[in-house]
C-alpha positions as CSV (number, residue, x, y, z in Angstrom):
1,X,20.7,31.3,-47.9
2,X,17.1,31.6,-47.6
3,X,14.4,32.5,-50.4
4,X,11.1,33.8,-49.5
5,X,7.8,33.9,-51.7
6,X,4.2,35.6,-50.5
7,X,1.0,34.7,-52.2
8,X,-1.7,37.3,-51.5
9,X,-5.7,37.5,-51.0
10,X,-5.4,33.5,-52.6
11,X,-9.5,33.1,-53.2
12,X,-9.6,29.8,-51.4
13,X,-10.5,29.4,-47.4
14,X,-7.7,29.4,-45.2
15,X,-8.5,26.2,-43.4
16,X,-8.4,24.4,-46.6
17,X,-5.3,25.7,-47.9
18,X,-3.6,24.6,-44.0
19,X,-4.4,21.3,-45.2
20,X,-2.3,21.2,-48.0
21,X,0.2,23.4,-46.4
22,X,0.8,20.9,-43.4
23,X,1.6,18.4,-46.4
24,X,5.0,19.6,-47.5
25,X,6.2,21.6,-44.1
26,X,9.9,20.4,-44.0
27,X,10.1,18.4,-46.9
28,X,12.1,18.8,-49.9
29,X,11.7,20.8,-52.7
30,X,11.5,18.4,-55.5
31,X,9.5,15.9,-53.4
32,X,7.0,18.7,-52.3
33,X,6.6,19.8,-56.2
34,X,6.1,16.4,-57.0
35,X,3.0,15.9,-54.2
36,X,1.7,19.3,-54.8
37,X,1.6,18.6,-58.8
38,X,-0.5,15.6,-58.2
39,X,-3.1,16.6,-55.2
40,X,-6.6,17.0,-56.3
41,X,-7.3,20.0,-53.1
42,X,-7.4,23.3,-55.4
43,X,-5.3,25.0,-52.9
44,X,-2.2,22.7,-54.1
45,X,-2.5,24.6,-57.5
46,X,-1.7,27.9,-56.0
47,X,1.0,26.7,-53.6
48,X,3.0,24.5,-56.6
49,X,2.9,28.2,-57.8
50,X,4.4,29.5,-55.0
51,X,6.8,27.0,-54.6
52,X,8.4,27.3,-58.4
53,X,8.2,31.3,-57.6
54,X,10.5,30.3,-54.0
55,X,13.1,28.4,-55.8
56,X,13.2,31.0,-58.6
57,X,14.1,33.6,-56.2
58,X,16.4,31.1,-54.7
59,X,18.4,30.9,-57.8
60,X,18.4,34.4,-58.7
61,X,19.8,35.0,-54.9
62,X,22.4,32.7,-55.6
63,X,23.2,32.3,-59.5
64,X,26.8,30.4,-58.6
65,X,25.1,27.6,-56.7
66,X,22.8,24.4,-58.7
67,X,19.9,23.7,-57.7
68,X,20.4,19.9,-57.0
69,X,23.5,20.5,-55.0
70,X,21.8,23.0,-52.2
71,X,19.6,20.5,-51.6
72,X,16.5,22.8,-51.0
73,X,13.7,22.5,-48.4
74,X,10.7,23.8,-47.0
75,X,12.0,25.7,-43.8
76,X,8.7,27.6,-43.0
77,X,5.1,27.7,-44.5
78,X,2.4,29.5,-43.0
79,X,-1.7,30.3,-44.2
80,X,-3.1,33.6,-42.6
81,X,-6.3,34.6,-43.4
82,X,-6.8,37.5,-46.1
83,X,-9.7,39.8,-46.5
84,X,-12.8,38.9,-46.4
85,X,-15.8,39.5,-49.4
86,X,-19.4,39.5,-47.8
87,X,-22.3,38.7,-49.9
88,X,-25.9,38.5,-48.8
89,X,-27.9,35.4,-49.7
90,X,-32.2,35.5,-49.5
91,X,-33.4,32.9,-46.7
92,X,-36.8,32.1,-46.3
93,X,-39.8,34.6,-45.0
94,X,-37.9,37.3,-46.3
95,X,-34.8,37.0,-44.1
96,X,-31.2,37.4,-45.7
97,X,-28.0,35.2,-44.5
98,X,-24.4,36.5,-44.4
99,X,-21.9,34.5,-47.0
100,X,-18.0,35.1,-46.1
101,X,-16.1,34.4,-49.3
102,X,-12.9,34.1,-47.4
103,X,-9.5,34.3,-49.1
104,X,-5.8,33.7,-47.7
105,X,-2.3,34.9,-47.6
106,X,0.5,32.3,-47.9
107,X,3.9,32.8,-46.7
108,X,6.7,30.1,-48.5
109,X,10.6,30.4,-46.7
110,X,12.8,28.0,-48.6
111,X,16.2,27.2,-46.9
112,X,19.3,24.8,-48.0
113,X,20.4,22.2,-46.4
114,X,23.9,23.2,-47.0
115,X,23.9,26.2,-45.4
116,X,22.3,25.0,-42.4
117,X,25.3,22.6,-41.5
């Protein structure tokens, strides 16, 4: 049974948040937690979040099961980029530069390995 959490317009860049994202694709659950509680990237933060959220709905999907026995994983994470905020910043002889404040949208697909065998 699969459990599916969705983060959306997450205010950090979407390159950086692949970066941490890359980090836990296909691991376990508690080991992924565990790496994600102690990476300094500020995206980790937001996808620990997630993560805790994925499991929840996990175990409200499946209130019969424990946690330790399904033997959760990381079947499918994905960064897309969000909306974008544009701000003008003053460049010199009067010109103006264009700031993207980019944000994100991260999709989390936890899966057991029970129910994959």
């Amino acid at each position: 049974m699969e459990a599916k959490a969705i983060l959306r317009n997450c205010p950090v860049p979407p390159r950086k948040a692949r970066l941490v994202a890359d980090l836990i694709r296909g691991m376990e659950a508690e080991k992924a937690l565990y790496i994600l509680k102690h990476h300094t990237q500020s995206s980790s933060y937001n996808i620990e979040k997630l993560l805790r959220s994925a499991i929840s709905n996990w175990q409200a999907a499946n209130p019969e099961q424990r946690i330790e026995d399904a033997k959760l994983y990381v079947k499918t994470i994905f960064v897309d980029g969000g909306r974008m905020i544009k701000r003008i910043k003053p460049a010199p002889q009067g010109r103006m530069h264009r700031i993207r404040k980019r944000s994100n949208h991260i999709t989390l697909i936890l899966d057991s390995k029970n129910s994959a065998e």
